[in-house]
Structures are given as C-alpha cells and as structure tokens.
C-alpha positions as CSV (number, residue, x, y, z in Angstrom):
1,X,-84.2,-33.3,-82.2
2,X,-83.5,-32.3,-86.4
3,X,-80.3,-30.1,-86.6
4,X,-82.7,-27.2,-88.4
5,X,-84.5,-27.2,-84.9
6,X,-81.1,-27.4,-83.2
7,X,-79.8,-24.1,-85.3
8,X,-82.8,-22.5,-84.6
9,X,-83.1,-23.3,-81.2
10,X,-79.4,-21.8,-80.7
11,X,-80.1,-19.0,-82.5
12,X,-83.1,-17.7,-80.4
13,X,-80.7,-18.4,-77.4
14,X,-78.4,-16.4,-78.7
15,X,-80.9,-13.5,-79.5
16,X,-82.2,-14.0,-76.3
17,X,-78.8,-13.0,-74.2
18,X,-77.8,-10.6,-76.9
19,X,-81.3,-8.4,-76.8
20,X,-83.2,-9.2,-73.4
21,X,-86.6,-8.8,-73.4
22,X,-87.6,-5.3,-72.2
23,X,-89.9,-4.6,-69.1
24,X,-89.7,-6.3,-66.1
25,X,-88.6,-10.2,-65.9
26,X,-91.1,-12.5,-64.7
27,X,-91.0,-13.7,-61.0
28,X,-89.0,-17.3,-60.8
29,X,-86.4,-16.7,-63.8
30,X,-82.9,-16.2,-64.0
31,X,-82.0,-12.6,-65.4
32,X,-80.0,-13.4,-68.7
33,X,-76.4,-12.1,-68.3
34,X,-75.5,-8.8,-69.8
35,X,-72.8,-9.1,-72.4
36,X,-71.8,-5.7,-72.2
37,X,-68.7,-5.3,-69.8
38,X,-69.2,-3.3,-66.7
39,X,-67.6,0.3,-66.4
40,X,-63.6,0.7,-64.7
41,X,-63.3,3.1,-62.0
42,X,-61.6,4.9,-64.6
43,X,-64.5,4.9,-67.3
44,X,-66.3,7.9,-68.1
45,X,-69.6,6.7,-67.1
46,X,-72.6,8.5,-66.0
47,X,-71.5,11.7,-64.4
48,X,-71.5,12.1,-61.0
49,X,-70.6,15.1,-58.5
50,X,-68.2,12.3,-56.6
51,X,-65.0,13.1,-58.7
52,X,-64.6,16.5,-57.5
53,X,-65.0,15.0,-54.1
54,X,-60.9,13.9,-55.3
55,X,-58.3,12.6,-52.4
56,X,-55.2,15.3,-51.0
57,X,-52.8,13.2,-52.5
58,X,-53.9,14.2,-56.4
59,X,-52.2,17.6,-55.4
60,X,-49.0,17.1,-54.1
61,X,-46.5,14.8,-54.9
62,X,-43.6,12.6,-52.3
63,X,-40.8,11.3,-53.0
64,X,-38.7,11.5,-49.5
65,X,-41.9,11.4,-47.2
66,X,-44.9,10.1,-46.2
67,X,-48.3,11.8,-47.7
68,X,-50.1,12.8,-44.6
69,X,-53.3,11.1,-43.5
70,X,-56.2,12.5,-42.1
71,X,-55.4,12.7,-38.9
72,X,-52.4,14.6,-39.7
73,X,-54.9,17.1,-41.7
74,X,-57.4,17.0,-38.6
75,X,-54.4,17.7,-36.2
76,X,-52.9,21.1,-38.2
77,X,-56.3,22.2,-39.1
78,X,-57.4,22.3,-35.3
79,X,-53.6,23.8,-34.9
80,X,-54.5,26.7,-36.6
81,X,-57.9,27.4,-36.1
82,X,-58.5,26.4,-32.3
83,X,-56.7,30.0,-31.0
84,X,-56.5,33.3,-33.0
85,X,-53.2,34.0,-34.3
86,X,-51.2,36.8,-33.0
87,X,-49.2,39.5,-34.7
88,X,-45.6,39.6,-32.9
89,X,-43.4,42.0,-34.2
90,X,-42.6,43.8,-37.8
91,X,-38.6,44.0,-38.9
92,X,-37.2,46.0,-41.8
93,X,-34.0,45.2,-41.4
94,X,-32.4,41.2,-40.1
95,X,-30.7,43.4,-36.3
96,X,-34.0,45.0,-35.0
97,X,-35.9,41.2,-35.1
98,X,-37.4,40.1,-32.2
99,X,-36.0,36.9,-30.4
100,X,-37.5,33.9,-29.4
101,X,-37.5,29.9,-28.7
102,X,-40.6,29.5,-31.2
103,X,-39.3,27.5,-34.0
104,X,-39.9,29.8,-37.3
105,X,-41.4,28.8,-40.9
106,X,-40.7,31.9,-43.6
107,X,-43.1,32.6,-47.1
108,X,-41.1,33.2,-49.3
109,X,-42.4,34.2,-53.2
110,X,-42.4,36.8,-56.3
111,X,-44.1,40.1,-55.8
112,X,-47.7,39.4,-56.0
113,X,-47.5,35.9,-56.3
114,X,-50.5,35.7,-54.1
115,X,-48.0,35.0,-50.9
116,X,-50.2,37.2,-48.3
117,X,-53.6,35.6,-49.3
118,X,-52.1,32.9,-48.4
119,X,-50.9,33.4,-45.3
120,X,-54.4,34.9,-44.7
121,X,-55.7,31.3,-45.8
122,X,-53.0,29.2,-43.3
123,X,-53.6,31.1,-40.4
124,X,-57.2,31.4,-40.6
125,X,-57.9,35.7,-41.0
126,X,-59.8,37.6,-43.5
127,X,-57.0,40.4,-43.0
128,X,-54.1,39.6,-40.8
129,X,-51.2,39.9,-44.0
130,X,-51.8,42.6,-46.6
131,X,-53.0,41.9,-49.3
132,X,-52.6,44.1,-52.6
133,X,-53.0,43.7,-56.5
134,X,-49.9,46.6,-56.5
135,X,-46.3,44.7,-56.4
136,X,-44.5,44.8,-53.5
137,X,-47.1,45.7,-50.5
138,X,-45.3,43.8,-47.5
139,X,-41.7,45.6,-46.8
140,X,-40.9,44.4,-43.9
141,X,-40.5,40.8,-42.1
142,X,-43.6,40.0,-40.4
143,X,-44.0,37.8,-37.8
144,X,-47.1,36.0,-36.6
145,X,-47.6,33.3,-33.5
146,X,-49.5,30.1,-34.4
147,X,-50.5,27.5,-31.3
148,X,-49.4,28.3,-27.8
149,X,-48.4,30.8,-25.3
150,X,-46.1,33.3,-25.9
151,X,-44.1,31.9,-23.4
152,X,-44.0,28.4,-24.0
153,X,-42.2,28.1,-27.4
154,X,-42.2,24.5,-27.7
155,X,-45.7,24.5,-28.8
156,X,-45.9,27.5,-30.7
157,X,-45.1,28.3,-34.6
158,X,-44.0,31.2,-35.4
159,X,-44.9,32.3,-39.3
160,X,-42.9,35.0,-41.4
161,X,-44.2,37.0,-44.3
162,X,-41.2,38.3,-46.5
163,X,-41.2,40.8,-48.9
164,X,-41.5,40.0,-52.1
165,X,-38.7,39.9,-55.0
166,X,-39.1,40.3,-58.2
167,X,-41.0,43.3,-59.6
168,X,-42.0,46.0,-57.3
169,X,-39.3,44.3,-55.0
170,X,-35.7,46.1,-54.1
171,X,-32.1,44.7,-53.8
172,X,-31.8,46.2,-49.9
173,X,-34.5,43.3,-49.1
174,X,-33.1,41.0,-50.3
175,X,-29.8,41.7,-48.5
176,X,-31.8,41.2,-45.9
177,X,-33.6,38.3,-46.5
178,X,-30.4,36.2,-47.3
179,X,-29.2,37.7,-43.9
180,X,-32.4,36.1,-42.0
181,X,-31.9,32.7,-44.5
182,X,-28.1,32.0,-43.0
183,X,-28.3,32.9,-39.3
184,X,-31.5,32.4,-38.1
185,X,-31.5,29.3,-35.9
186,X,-34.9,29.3,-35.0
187,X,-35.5,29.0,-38.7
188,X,-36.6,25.1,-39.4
189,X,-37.6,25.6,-42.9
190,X,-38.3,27.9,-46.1
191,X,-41.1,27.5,-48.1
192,X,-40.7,29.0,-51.8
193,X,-44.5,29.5,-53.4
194,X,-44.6,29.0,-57.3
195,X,-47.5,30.5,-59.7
196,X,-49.0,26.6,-60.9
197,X,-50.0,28.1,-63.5
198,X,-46.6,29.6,-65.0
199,X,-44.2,27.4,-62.8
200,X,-40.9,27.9,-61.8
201,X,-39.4,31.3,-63.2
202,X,-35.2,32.6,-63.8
203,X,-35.4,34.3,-60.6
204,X,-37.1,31.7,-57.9
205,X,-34.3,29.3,-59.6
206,X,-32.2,32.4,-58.4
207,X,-33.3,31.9,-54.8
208,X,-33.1,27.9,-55.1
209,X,-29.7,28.3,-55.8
210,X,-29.2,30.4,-53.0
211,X,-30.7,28.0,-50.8
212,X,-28.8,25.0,-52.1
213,X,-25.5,27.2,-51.6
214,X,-26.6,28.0,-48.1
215,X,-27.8,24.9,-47.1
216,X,-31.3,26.6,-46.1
217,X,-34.1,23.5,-45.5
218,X,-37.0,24.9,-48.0
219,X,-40.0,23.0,-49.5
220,X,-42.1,24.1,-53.1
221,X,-45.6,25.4,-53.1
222,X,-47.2,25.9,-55.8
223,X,-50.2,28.5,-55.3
224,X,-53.1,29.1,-57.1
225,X,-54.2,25.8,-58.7
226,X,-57.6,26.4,-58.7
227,X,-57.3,28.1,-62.0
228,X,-55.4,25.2,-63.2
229,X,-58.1,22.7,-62.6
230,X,-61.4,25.3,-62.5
231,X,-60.2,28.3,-64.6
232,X,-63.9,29.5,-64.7
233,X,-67.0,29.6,-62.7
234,X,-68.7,26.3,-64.3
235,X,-68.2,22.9,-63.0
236,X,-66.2,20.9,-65.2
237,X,-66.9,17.3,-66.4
238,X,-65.3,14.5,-64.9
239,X,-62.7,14.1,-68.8
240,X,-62.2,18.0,-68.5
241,X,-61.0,17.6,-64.8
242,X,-58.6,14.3,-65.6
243,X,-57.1,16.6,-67.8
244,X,-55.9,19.5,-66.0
245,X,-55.0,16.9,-63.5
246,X,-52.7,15.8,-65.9
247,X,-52.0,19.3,-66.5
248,X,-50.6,19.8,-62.9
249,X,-49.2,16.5,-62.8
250,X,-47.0,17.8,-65.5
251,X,-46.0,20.9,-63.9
252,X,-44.9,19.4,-60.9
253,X,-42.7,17.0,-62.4
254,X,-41.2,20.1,-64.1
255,X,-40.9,21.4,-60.7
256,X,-39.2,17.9,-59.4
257,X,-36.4,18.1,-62.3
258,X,-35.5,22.1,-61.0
259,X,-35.6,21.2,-57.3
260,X,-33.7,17.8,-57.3
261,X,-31.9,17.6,-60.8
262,X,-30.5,14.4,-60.0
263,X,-30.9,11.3,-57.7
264,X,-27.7,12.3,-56.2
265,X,-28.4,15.6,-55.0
266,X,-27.9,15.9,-51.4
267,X,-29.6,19.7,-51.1
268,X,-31.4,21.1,-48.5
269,X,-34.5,20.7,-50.6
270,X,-38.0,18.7,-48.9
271,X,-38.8,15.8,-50.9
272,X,-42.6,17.1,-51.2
273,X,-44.1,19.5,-53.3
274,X,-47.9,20.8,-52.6
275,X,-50.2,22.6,-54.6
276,X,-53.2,24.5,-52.7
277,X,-55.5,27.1,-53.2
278,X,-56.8,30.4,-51.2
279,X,-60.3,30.1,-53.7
280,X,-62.5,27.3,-54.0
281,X,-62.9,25.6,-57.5
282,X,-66.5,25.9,-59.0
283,X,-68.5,22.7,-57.2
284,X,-66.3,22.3,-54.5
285,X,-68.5,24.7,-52.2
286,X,-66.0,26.9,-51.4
287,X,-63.2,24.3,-50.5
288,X,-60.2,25.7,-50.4
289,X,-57.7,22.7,-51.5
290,X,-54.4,21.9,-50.1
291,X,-54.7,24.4,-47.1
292,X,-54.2,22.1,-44.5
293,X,-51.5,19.6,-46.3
294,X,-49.1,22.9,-46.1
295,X,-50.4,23.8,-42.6
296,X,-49.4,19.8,-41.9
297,X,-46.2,20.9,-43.6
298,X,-45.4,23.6,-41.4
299,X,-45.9,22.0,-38.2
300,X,-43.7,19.0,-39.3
301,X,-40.8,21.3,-39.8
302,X,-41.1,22.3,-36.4
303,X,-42.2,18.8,-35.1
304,X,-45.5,19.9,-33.7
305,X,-46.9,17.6,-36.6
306,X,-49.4,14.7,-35.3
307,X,-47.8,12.2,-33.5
308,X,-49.6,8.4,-32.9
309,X,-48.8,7.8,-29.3
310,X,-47.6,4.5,-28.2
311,X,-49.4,2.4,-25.9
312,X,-47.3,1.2,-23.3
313,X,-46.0,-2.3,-23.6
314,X,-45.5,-5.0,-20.6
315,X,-42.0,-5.8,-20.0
316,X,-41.1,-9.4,-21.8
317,X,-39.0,-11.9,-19.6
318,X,-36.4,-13.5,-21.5
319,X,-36.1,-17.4,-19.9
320,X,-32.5,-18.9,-20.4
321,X,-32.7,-22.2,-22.5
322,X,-31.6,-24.0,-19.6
323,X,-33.9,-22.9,-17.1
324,X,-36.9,-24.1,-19.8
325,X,-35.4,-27.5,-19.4
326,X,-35.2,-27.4,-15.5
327,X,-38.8,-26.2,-15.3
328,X,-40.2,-28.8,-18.1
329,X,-38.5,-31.2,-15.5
330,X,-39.7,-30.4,-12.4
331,X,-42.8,-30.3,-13.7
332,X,-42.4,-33.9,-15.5
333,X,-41.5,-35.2,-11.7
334,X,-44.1,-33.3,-9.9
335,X,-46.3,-35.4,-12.4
C-alpha cells in the first residue's frame, strides 16, 4: 500500500476512536473504545440521591476504639425502643438521689444547648425531658430507666438529665453536679454535648478540666450537625455536601486537640467523639443521624453494648512427641 494511503488510512482510524459514529453500532462489531477516562468514586458525576445515603462513620471520629458496626447500631436501637422508658426519680440536690445497682450515664451541656431534645431523641419520647427555648428549664437531676426491670440492674441503664450551666444556669448546681461527678459509683461515664456549629466554648473547657482533675470517664458529642451539613430546607448537591463534611471534619479535629492535647495524656477522656442530630437533614426523610452511634455509646459504658457470642470449641488433645512415634510404630508392625 502507498504511504499517502497509509496516512490516510491511520488518520480515519484515528477519527474513528476519537468521534464514534452516533446511533446504534451494527450487530457483529466491536464497540470502539472510549478514550475518555471513566469517573472516580470521588468524581462529581451525574448526581444521584446515593450520597446522602453517607456511612455512620463520616460523623464521628476513633482514635482509642473500634467504630461500631451495624449490629452494634441494631442492638442499642432495639435497646431503646423495644420497652418504654421510665421516669425514676427527680433530685435537686446530690443527698436526696435515689440508689440503685443500674449502672448510670449523665448529659451534661450549656444551657439550651439542645441537651433535653436530645435525651427525647435517645430514649425514644416526644416529651419525656423538657424541652424549652428559655435557658435553664431542667433544675434538677433527672433520672430515667432504659432496658430491664427495675429490679434487675444488670440489664438496665439508667440516664441523667443535668441542669444546664452557662447562662440561665446557677453556681448552687453546679456544686452539685461536681458532688454527683466524684462520688457516684454507679456513674460509668459523662457525656459533654458541644454546639457543632460553634464548638468547644471557655466554659465546657471549664468542665473538661474538671473532669480531667477528677478523673471522671466522659466522652464529646457534638449536637446539632444537621445545620452544619443541611443548614436549610433544600437538598444539597453532592460538592456542597463534601464540603461541610469537611467542615465538620475540621471541627472535630479542633475538638481532638482540646480533649487530648497530647499523645501522652492519660485523662479520663473516650477516645471517640460523635456528632448526631435530633432533626433530619433535608433528603434524608426525616433521618435523624448519629442517634443510635451515642445510644451504642451509652450501653458500652455500662457493657450492655452488643456482644458476638462464641461458639463453643471441642477440646484439642495435645499428643506427646513420643507417643506419635510409638503409635506410627505399632502401626508400621501391625502392617
């Protein structure tokens, strides 16, 4: 074949694969390869609704434990909801409480920091904490039972609402409060809720101190990220989201520095911090996100968490060396 018919040859080859012939291909060929590289997972592609459909694990973060998988999150959902919660007693002051054997989780939290919506949202009730747009509604310690019989405290939680500090919040309570923090032994562990949106203020690093000094187990959670990632009623786009993911990510690395400011602090602080909502973010369907990662939370400070039983193993016999040899020979000479 002449090179000009060669060149030209090559060229319509190369037209060809670069512009494929539109329509349908004929039956019998080989579609031409598309030059064009396919999307990454993390490509902004054609929009779909699967990215608000986004794992647990994009709203907490672990560095001294183990995320919790979905049967965890099946386990303290069914926890909560599979009995009605009870109201137990309500204590102004740490000597009139109420004793038990239930091992105890407190809520902790500025004055209308969204603490008793909350609480509504864990345990499942419209209406069971107070809630109020007026700073410092809940004066007293309230305790509510989670899970089994009164009398069987091995297998029931028992939650506290505490009053709030802060504005609309009074020094008596907190007198208090730090009374219930160091002598409570049923208490297994604090939980100290942070606005997502503002983070970490002068006075919760007040009560993190105070819990470090104390040695008082406690655990971050930051509250109200749905107006982090859905500040309004539309349904963002996938970029928009990634974003105010970032957003968060950044503001619970913030929260990391403040709760462990080193790698060799040895505080009483969870190596977890989770970020949930009471509201479901606009295309979620009313989801609320991050309820039952703290609910998982709570029960693993008590050790009611989800535990993977263990099948039970037949007994191994251990043959001496010698005996091996003895049997190989009998066996040699039975031959």
């Amino acid at each position: 074949m002449p090179r000009s018919m060669r060149i030209r040859s090559g060229l319509k080859i190369v037209q060809h694969i670069l512009q494929p012939p539109q329509g349908p291909i004929p039956k019998g060929t080989i579609a031409p390869a598309d030059p064009r590289p396919s999307p990454t997972p993390n490509s902004f592609g054609p929009k779909s609704r699967n990215y608000l459909d986004f794992p647990p694990s994009h709203l907490s973060k672990h560095w001294d434990t183990i995320a919790p998988t979905s049967a965890h999150l099946r386990h303290a959902e069914k926890f909560f909801t599979r009995r009605a919660p009870t109201f137990l007693w309500s204590a102004p002051k740490f000597h009139s409480m109420s004793f038990g054997e239930s091992p105890e989780v407190c809520f902790l939290g500025r004055s209308n920091v969204g603490k008793s919506s909350l609480l509504n949202a864990l345990l499942g009730r419209r209406a069971l904490a107070h809630v109020s747009s007026k700073p410092g509604r809940t004066q007293s310690m309230n305790a509510f039972g989670v899970g089994g019989e009164a009398d069987n405290g091995k297998n029931r939680l028992v939650v506290l609402d505490m009053p709030g500090y802060g504005k609309g919040g009074r020094a008596a309570w907190g007198a208090e409060i730090l009374k219930y923090l160091n002598q409570r032994k049923q208490l297994k562990r604090a939980f100290l809720l942070v606005d997502a949106a503002h983070g970490i203020k002068t006075s919760d690093e007040q009560l993190l101190a105070l819990f470090r000094q104390n040695g008082v187990p406690h655990q971050i959670i930051l509250l109200k990220v749905d107006r982090v990632l859905f500040p309004n009623s539309r349904t963002p786009s996938e970029r928009a989201l990634e974003a105010r993911f970032a957003e968060l990510r950044r503001t619970i690395e913030a929260v990391h520095t403040v709760v462990q400011p080193s790698l060799e602090d040895e505080s009483a602080a969870l190596g977890e911090i989770i970020a949930c909502s009471t509201e479901g973010g606009a295309g979620l369907g009313g989801k609320k996100m991050g309820i039952d990662a703290v609910r998982h939370a709570m029960l693993q400070a008590a050790g009611l968490e989800y535990k993977l039983k263990e099948k039970p193993v037949a007994p191994v016999v251990i043959v001496p060396h010698d005996e091996i040899w003895q049997q190989s020979g009998d066996a040699t000479r039975a031959i």
